[in-house]
C-alpha positions, 0 to 999 in steps of 0.5 A: 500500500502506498500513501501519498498526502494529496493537496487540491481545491474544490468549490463550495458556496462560499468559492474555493476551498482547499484540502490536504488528505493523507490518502492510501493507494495500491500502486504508486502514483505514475502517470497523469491517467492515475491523477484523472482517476484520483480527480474522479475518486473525489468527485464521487467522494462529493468533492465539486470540481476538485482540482488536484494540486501537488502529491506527495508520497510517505515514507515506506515501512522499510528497515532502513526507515525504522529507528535504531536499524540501518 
């Protein structure tokens, strides 16, 4: 599972608003395909007009990212 911190603005009735959602995906994040889908996801997630602005993904769950490991 990859999790990946996604900013993006959507419109309500008080004009734009935006968001920062830690989100979680089955693969990484690697074309523009994947950011329409992500675009849709919100949508049906009741988001109007989402506009996805920046990801960023996490770290993993690697030994060399634990603490005390190297």
């Amino acid at each position: 599972m990859h999790r990946y911190m996604i900013t993006f603005s959507h419109v309500t009735e008080f004009g734009a608003t935006f968001v920062a959602l830690d989100l979680p995906f089955k693969r990484p994040i690697s074309s523009v395909e994947e950011i329409e889908a992500l675009t849709s996801r919100l949508r049906k997630e009741g988001y109007n007009n989402p506009f996805v602005i920046a990801f960023s993904p996490f770290a993993t769950n690697t030994a060399a990212n634990q603490p005390g490991q190297r």
